[in-house]
N, C-alpha and C positions, 0 to 999 in steps of 0.2 A: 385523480392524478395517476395516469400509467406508470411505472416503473420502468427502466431499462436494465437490465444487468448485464454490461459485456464483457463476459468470460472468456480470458484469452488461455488457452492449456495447449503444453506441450509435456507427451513422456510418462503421462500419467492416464488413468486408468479407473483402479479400483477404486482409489481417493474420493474421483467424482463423483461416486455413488452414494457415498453421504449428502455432499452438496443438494445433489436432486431429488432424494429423499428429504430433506431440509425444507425443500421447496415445496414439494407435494403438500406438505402441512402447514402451509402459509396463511395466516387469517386471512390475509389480504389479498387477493386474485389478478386485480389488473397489475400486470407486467408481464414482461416476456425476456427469455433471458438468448442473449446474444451469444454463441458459441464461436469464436474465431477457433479454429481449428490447422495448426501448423505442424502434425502429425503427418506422415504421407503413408505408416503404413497400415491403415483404418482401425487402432484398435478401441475407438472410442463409438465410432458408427453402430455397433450393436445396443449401446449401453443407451445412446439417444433416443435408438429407435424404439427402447423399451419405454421412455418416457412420453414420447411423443403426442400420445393420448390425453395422457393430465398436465402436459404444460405446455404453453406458446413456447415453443423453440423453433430458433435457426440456427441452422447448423451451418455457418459457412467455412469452405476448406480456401484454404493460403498455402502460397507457396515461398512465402520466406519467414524467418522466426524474427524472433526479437519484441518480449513481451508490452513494451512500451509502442511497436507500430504497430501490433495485433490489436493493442485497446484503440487506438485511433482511430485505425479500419474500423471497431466498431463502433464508436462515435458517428460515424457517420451514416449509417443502418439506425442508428439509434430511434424509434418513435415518442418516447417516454418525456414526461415533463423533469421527471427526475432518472438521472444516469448511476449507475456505481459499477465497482470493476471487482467482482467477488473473485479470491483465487481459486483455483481448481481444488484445495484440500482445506478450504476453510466450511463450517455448518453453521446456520442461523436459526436464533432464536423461531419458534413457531411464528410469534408477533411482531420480527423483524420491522418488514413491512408496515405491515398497518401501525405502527409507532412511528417513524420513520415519517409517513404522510402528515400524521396528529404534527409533529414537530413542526413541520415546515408550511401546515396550518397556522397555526397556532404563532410562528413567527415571522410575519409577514416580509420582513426585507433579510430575510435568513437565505443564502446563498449556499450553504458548504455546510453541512449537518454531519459531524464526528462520532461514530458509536464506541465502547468499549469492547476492545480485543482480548477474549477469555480464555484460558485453556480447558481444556473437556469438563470443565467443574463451571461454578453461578457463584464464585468467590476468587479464583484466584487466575490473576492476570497475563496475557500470554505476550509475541511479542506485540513492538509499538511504545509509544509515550501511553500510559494511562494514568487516569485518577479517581479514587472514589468522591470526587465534586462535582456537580455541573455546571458548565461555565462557557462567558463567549469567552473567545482567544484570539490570539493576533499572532504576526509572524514572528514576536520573541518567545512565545512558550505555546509551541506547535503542536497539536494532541494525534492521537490515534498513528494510522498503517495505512498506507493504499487501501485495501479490501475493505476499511470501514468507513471509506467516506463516501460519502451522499454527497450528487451535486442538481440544485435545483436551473433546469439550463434557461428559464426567462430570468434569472437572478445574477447569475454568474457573468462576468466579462467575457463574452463569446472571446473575443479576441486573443483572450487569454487561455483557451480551456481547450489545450490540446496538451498530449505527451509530449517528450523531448527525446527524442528516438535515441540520444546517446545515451541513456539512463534505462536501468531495467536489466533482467534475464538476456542475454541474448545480443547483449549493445556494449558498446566498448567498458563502460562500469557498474557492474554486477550493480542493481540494488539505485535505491533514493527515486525512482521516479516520480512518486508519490511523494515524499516530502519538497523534488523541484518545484511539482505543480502545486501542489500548497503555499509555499512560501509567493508562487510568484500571482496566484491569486488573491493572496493575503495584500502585498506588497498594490495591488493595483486598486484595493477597497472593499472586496467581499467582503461580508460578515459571516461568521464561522461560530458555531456552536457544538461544543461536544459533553455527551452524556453517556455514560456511565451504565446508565438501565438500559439500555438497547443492549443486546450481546452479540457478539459474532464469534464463533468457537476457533480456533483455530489452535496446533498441536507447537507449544511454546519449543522453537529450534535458535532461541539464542541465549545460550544456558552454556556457562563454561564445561559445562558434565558432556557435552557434546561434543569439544576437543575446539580448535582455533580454525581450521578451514573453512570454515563458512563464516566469519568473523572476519576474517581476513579476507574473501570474496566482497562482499556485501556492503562493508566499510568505505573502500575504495569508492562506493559510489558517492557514501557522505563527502568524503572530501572535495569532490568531483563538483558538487552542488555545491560546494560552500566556496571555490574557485568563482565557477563563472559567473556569481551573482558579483564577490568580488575585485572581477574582473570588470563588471558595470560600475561598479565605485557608489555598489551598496554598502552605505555606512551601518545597515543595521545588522547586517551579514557581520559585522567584526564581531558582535556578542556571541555567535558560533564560531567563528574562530579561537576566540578565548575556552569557551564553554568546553566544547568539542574537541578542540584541535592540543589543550592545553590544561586545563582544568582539574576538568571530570575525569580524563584517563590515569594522569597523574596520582591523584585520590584513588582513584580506583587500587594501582598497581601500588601502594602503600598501603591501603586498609589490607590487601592478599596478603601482602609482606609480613605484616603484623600478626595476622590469626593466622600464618605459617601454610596458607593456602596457594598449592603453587599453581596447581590448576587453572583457579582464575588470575594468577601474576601473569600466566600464559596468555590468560585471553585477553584481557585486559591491553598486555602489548600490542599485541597482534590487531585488535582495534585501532591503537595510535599508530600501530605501524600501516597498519590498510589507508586509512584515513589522507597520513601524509602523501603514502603513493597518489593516489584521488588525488589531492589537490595539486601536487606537482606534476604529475599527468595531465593530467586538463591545462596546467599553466604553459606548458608546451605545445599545447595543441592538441596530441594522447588520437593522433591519428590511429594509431598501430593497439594502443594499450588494450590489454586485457586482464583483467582479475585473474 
């Protein structure tokens, strides 16, 4: 089974250089990884050309941004039986891959394979939904982060398995792209499995110690995703409304109150309040909106 990885980066640099170091030491060899490139002013082209010897890369350069049409562009470059969209600052286990394969061996009508998203440590969890269980899942208890999902493309609902250009970096709401295209694969019959022993490193940036701006970016997108499925008069979308919209933030900003942590009372808002913009943006239409 080839691998695809289309990596879409903009803005960054040295980050990447873990990544492809990452790769170099891959048990697993077939794949090749897709570089959509929305930089114009070349500072990644040295960095490729060092690699260029030990890994199948293309480097293709774009001239518009917006993380969610950069991975679609590469979708369609794609040669691979299985696809995934690593971000530009994420590091993979040496045996990513070759696990990765075993899985979706191993599980014959397994569509959407979910790894565990780590921070620089083999114990402790970065962002995303994780769990130390492994389990299939459905669209009420969603697992992983864009960057850890594996999609096997003879399994998946071609129909269904594209981005939604309004979601993402770069598109009218910061964030969720990844959870749209999940939910709406889930929703259509994939089967989805996520585990935990797989690892993908990535440097945990949703952590109140890190301040509410990017919380308040990123959110926006949840809400955004939790509108337009709504807007179809998906009935299973209400249990994110509840959860998301109402709930969990709730609890949240009472447990801060209580252990006198104002820090995260901060973030905590700041999520409910991201979240409602999302949804009531989108519910307008959120021609104009931006995070």
């Amino acid at each position: 089974m080839k691998i695809s990885l289309v990596l879409a980066t903009l803005g960054r640099d040295v980050e990447l250089l873990d990544l492809l170091k990452s790769l170099i030491f891959q048990t697993y060899r077939d794949f090749e990884l897709i570089v959509i490139d929305q930089n114009t002013d070349g500072r990644i082209d040295p960095i490729l050309e060092r690699f260029q010897q030990c890994l199948d890369i293309r480097h293709i350069k774009v001239d518009f941004t917006g993380n969610a049409k950069a991975r679609d562009y590469g979708i369609a470059l794609a040669r691979g039986q299985i696809i995934a969209f690593p971000d530009d600052d994420c590091v993979y286990d040496k045996d990513v891959l070759e696990q990765v394969v075993i899985e979706f061996v191993k599980r014959r009508r397994l569509a959407i394979l979910v790894v565990g998203s780590y921070d620089f440590s083999d114990t402790r969890f970065s962002i995303g939904v994780n769990s130390r269980k492994a389990r299939y899942f459905s669209r009420l208890n969603m697992m992983g982060v864009e960057f850890t999902q594996f999609f096997a493309l003879d399994r998946v609902d071609r129909r269904q398995f594209y981005l939604d250009h309004d979601f993402g970096i770069g598109s009218k709401y910061s964030g969720a792209e990844g959870f749209e295209l999940l939910y709406r694969l889930l929703r259509a019959g994939n089967q989805a499995f996520y585990t935990p022993n797989i690892k993908i490193h990535h440097a945990n940036k949703d952590h109140y110690s890190l301040g509410t701006a990017r919380m308040l970016k990123y959110s926006t997108g949840i809400g955004a995703y939790i509108r337009k499925f709504a807007n179809q008069h998906d009935l299973f979308i209400g249990y994110y409304i509840l959860r998301k919209m109402l709930v969990a933030p709730v609890l949240k900003m009472l447990l801060a109150m209580l252990t006198f942590n104002a820090g995260k009372l901060a973030y905590s808002f700041y999520n409910l309040v991201g979240i409602w913009r999302g949804f009531i943006a989108y519910g307008r239409g959120g021609a104009n909106f931006k995070a």
